[in-house]
C-alpha positions in Angstrom: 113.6 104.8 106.4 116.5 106.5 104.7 115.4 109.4 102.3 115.7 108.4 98.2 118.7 110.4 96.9 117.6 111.5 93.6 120.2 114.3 92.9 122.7 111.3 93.0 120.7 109.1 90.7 120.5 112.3 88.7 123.8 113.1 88.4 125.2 109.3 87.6 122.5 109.3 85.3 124.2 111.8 83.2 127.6 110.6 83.8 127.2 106.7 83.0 123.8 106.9 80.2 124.7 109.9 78.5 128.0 111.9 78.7 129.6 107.7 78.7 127.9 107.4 75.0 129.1 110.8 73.4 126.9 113.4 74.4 129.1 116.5 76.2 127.3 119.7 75.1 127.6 121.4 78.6 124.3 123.3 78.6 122.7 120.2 77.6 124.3 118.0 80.4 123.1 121.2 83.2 119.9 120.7 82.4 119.9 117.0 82.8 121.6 117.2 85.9 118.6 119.8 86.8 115.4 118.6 85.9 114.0 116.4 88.7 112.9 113.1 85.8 111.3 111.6 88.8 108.4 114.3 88.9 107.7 113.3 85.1 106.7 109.5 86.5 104.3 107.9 88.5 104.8 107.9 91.9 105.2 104.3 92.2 107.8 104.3 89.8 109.9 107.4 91.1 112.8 105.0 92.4 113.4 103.9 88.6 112.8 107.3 87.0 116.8 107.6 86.6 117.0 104.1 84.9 118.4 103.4 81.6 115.0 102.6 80.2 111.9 104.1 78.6 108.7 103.8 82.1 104.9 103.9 81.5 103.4 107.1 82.1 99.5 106.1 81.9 97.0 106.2 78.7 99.6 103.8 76.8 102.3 105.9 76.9 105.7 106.2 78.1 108.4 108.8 79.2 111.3 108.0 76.8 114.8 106.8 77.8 117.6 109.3 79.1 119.6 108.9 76.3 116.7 109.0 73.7 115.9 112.8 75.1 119.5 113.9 75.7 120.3 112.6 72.2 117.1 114.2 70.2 117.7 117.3 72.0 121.4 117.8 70.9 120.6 117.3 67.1 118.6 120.8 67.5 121.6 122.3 68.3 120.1 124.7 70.9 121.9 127.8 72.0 119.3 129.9 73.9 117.3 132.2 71.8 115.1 129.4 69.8 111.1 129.0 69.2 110.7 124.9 69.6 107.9 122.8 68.8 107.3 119.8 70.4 104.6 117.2 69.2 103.6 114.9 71.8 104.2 116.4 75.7 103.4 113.1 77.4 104.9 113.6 81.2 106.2 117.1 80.1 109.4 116.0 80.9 111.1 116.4 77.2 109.5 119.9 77.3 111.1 120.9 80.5 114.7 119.9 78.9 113.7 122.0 76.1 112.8 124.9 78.3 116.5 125.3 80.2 117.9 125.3 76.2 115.2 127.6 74.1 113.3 131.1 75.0 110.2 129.2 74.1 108.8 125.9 73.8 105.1 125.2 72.4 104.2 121.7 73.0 101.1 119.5 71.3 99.5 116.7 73.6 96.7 114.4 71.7 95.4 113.0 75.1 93.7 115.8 77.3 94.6 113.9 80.3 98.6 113.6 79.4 97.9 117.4 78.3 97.0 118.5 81.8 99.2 116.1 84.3 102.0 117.5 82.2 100.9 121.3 82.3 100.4 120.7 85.8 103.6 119.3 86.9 106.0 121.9 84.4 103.5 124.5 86.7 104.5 123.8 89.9 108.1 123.4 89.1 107.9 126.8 88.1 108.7 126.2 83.9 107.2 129.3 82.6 108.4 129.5 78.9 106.4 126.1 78.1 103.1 126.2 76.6 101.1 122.8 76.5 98.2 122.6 74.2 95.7 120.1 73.3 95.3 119.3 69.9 96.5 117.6 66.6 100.3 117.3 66.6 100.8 116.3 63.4 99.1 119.6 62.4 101.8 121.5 64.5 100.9 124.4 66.1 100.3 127.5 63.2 99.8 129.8 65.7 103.0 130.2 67.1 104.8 129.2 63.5 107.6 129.6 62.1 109.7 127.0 64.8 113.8 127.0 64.9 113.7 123.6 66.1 110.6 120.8 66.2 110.7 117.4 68.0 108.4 115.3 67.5 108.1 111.8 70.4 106.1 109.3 68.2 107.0 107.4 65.3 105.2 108.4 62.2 104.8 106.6 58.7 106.4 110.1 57.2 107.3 113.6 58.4 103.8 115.2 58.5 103.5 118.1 55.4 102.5 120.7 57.8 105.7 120.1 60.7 107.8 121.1 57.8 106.3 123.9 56.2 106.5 125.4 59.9 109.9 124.5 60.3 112.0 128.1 59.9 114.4 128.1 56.5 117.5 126.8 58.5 115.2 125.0 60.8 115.9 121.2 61.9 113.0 118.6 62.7 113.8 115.6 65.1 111.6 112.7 64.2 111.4 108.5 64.7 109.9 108.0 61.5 108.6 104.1 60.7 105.8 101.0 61.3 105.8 99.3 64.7 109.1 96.7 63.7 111.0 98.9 62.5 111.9 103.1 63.1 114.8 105.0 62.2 115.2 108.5 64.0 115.3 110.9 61.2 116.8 114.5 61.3 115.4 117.0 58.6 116.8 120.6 57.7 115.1 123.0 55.8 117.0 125.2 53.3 114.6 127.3 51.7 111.9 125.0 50.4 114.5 122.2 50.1 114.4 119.3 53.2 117.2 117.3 53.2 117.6 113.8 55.9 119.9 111.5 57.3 118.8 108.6 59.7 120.7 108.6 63.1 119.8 105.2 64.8 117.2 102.6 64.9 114.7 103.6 67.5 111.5 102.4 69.3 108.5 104.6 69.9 105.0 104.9 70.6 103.1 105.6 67.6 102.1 109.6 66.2 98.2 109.8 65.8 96.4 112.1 64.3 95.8 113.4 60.3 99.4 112.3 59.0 100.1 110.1 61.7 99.2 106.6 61.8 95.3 105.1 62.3 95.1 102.8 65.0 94.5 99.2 62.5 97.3 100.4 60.2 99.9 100.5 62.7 98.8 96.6 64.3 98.8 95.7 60.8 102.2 97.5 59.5 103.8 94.3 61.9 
């Protein structure tokens, strides 16, 4: 049986989902062009790990669209030298982007079980300046506070309090805020102690749980 080409898939990927809708930053497009996605799936669903979709990762979750990921990693405006924070490492693979574009990326994983397939994968494919902990992400992570950039991959009913007092003063938060009809990906910078917002595009994620995220009845019932 002929070998699956995934550099290929990998590189049309880039060319056809993302650099076709606007996105050109080149340090950006390298590292999608470098970080095997199909490693972030289930095995079974390796062949389609290059589609222009969002796939099931296990535990009710899912490994976002290509386009999603490229797109909330350009509106941190990453150059190299930047403390991230992500909140919610499902497959790792969103972390591993972040790690070819910051000096060091802390991410927060609710389920112990996403929490240590991701670990375990960004491990072996030697992604050393990503730090996976277990925990509450809409807490952040104070330890490792203040953050130049913070991404957050579940929709919450608002920016949690605490992912903004970590954010560093020039600092920007990427977040799909909104109930389970309707969410608008949100970017928030932080002058000072003044946050200022603008929605980017309708968007559709899991939901954020935790302390400010949402409880498991509210979001069935916010339909």
């Amino acid at each position: 049986m002929e070998a699956f080409d995934f550099e290929a898939e990998r590189v049309e990927m880039v060319t056809w989902q993302i650099e076709k809708r606007g996105i050109r930053e080149p340090r950006l497009l390298a590292a999608l062009r470098t970080v095997p996605r199909h490693r972030f799936v289930p095995e079974e669903l390796r062949r389609q790990a290059y589609d222009d979709r969002p796939l099931p990762i296990g535990s009710g979750q899912t490994i976002s669209q290509p386009y999603i990921v490229a797109l909330m990693t350009s509106l941190l405006q990453l150059k190299g030298h930047e403390n991230v924070l992500e909140i919610g490492t499902g497959s790792g693979y969103q972390a591993a982007i972040l790690a070819c574009l910051a000096r060091t990326v802390h991410s927060v994983e609710y389920r112990p079980e996403l929490a240590e397939r991701a670990q375990k994968t960004l491990a072996e494919l030697g992604y050393t300046n990503v730090y996976v902990h277990i925990g509450d992400g809409t807490l952040g992570w104070a330890e490792a506070a203040p953050y130049d950039g913070i991404l957050v991959t579940a929709a919450a009913p608002r920016p949690p309090e605490p992912l903004l007092q970590q954010l560093k003063d020039g600092g920007r938060l990427v977040i799909p805020v909104g109930a389970w009809h309707v969410q608008e990906l949100q970017l928030w910078e932080r002058e000072g102690e003044h946050f200022s917002s603008q929605d980017m595009l309708p968007v559709a994620f899991v939901p954020l749980r935790g302390q400010h995220g949402w409880k498991e009845e509210e979001w069935a019932e916010s339909y």
